[in-house]
C-alpha positions in Angstrom: 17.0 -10.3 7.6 14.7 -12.7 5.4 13.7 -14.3 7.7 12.2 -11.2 10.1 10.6 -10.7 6.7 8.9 -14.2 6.4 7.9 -14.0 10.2 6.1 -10.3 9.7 4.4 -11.3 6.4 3.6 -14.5 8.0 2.1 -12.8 10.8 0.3 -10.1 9.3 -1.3 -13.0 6.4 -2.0 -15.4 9.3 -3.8 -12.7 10.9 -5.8 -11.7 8.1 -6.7 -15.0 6.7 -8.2 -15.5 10.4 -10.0 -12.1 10.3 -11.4 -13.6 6.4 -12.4 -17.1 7.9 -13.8 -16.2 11.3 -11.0 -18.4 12.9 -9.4 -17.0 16.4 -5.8 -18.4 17.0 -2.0 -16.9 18.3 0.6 -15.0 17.3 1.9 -17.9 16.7 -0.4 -19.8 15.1 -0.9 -16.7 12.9 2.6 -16.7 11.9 2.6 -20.5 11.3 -0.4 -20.3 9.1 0.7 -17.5 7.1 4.2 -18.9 6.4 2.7 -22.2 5.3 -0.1 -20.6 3.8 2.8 -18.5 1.6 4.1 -22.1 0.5 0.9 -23.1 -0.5 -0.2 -19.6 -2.0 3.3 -19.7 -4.5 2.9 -23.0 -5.7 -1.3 -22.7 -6.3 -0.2 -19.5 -7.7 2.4 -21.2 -10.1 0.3 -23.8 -11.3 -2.1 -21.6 -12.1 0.2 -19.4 -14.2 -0.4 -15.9 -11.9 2.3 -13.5 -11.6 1.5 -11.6 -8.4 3.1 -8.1 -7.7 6.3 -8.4 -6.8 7.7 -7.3 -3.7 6.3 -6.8 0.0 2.5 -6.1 -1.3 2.9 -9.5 -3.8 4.1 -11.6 -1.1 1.4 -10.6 1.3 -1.6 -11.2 -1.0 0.3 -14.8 -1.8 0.4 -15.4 1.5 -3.3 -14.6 2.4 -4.7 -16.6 -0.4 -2.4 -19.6 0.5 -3.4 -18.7 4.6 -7.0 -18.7 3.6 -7.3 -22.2 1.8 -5.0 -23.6 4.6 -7.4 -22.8 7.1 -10.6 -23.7 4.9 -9.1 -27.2 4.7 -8.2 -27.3 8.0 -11.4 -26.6 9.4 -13.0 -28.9 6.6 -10.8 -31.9 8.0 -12.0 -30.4 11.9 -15.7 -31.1 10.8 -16.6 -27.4 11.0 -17.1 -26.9 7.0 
């Protein structure tokens, strides 16, 4: 069951982060980038001493935020930033 939950929160952050940055990719890419971008969104989120909701909503905006700087970098390493 957890991990239908990471693929749908991944999905739906992966999708928004690329609505936010003006980046087209997949399902799958979307998924990908939001899982990741979860990852990335809980441990900046850690250091940083926030305490984000907890539940569906939490994990969501953590995801997003993390989704977000994952594609920033990405597209600063692509050239395009």
């Amino acid at each position: 069951m957890n991990v239908i939950l990471w693929i749908t929160i991944g999905g739906l952050a992966g999708w928004i982060a690329s609505l936010v940055m003006k980046s087209r990719s997949s399902l799958l890419m979307n998924i990908i980038v939001g899982v990741i971008g979860a990852f990335i969104g809980g441990w900046l989120f850690g250091v940083l001493g926030i305490q984000p909701a907890g539940g569906f909503a939490g994990s969501l905006v953590t995801a997003v935020v993390g989704a977000v700087i994952l594609i920033f970098a990405l597209q600063v390493v692509q050239g395009r930033r």
